[in-house]
C-alpha positions as a Markdown table, in Angstrom:
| # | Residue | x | y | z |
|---|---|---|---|---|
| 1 | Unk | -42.1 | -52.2 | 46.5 |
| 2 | Unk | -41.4 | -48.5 | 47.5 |
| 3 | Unk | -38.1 | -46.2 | 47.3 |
| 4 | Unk | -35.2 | -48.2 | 49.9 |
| 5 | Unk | -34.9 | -45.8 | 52.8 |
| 6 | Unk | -31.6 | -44.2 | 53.3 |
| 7 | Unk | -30.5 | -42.1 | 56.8 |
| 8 | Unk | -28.7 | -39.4 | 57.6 |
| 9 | Unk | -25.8 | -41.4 | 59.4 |
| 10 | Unk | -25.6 | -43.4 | 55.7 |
| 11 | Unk | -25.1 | -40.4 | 53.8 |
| 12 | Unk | -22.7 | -39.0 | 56.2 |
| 13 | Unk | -20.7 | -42.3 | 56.1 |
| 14 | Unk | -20.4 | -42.4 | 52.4 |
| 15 | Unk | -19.5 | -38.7 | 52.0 |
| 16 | Unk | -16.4 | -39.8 | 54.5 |
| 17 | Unk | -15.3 | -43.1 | 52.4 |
| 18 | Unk | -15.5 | -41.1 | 49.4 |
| 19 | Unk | -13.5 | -37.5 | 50.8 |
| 20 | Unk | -11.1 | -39.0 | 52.9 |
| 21 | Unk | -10.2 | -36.5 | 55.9 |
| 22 | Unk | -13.6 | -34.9 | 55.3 |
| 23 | Unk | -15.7 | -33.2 | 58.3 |
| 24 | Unk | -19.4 | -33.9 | 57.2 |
| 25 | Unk | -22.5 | -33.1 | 58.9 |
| 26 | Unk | -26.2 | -34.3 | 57.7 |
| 27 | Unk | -29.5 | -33.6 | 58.7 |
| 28 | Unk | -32.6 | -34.7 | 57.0 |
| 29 | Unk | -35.9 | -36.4 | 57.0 |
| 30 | Unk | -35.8 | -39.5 | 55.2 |
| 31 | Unk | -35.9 | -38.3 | 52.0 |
| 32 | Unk | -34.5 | -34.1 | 52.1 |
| 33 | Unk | -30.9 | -33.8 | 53.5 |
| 34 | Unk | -28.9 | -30.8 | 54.1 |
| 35 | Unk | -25.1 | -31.8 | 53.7 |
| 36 | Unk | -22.2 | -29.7 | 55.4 |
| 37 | Unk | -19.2 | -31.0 | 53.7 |
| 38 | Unk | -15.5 | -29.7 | 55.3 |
| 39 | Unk | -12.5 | -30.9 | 52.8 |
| 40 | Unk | -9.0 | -29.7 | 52.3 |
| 41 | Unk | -9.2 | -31.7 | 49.2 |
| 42 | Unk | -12.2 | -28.8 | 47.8 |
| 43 | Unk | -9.2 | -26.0 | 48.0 |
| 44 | Unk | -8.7 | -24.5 | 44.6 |
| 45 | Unk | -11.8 | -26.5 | 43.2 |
| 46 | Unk | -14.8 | -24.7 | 41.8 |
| 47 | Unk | -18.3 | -25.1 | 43.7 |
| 48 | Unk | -19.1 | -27.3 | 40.2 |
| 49 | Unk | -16.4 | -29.5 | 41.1 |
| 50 | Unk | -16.6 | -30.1 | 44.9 |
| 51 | Unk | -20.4 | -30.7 | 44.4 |
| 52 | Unk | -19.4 | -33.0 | 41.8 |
| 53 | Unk | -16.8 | -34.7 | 44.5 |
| 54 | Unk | -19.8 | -34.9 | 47.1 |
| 55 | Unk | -22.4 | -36.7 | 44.3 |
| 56 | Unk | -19.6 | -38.9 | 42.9 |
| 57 | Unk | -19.1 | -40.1 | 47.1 |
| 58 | Unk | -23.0 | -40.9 | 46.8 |
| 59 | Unk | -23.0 | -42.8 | 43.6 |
| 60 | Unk | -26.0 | -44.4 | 42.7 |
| 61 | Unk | -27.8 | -43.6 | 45.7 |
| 62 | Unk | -28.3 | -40.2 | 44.2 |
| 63 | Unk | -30.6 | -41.9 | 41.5 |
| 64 | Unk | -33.4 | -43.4 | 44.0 |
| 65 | Unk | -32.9 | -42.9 | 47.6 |
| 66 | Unk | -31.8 | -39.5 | 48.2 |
| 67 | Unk | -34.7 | -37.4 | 46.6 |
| 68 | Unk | -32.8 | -34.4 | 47.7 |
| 69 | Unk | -29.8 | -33.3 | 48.6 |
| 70 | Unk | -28.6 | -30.1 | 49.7 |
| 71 | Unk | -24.6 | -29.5 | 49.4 |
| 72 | Unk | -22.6 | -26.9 | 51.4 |
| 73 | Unk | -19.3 | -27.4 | 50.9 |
| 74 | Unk | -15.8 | -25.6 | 52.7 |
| 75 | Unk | -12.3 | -25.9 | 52.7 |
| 76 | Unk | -11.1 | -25.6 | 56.6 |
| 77 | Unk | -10.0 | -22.2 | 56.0 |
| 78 | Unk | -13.5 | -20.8 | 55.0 |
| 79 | Unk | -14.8 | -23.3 | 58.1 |
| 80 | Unk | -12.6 | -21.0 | 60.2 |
| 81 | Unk | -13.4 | -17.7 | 58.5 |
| 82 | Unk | -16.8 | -18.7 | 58.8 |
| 83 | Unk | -16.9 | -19.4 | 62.6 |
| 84 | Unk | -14.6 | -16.3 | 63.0 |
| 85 | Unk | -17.7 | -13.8 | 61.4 |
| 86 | Unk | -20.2 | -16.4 | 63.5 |
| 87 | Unk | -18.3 | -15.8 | 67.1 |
| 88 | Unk | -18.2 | -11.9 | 66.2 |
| 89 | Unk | -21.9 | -11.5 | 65.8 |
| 90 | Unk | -22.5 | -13.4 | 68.6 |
C-alpha cells in the first residue's frame, strides 16, 4: 500500500485549525509544498519557534504524507512591509 495522498487545500486547512486567525497560502504537487503562513500569534517568536507552531499544526502528517514542506512564515506587519517594498518595485 503506498504513501496516503495529502493536498494542498488539507494542509492549508490544518495550518488554520491549528493557528487560529492565520492567513495561509499552499502550493504544491502532491508531495513538495511551499507554505506562506501570516499569524499575529508568530510576533516576538523566533523563526525556530513559528516553524515549530506551523509542524505542530501538521502533526503526524509531517511523518508520511508530506515529504516536504517548505515554511515562510510573517507576522501581519512584515506581510505589510513586505507588500509595501513589492508595490515600490513594481
Amino acid at each position: 500500500m503506498g504513501v496516503p495522498v495529502i493536498q494542498s487545500e488539507d494542509i492549508k486547512r490544518l495550518i488554520e485549525a491549528g493557528i487560529p486567525g492565520a492567513q495561509v497560502r499552499v502550493a504544491g504537487d502532491g508531495t513538495h509544498f511551499d507554505a506562506v503562513v501570516v499569524s499575529s500569534a508568530f510576533a516576538g517568536q523566533t523563526i525556530v519557534v513559528q516553524h515549530q507552531m506551523v509542524y505542530g499544526a501538521l502533526g503526524t502528517k509531517m511523518q508520511a504524507e508530506i515529504h516536504a514542506l517548505s515554511i515562510h512564515t510573517l507576522t501581519p506587519d512584515a506581510q505589510d512591509q513586505a507588500d509595501r517594498q513589492d508595490a515600490q518595485t513594481r
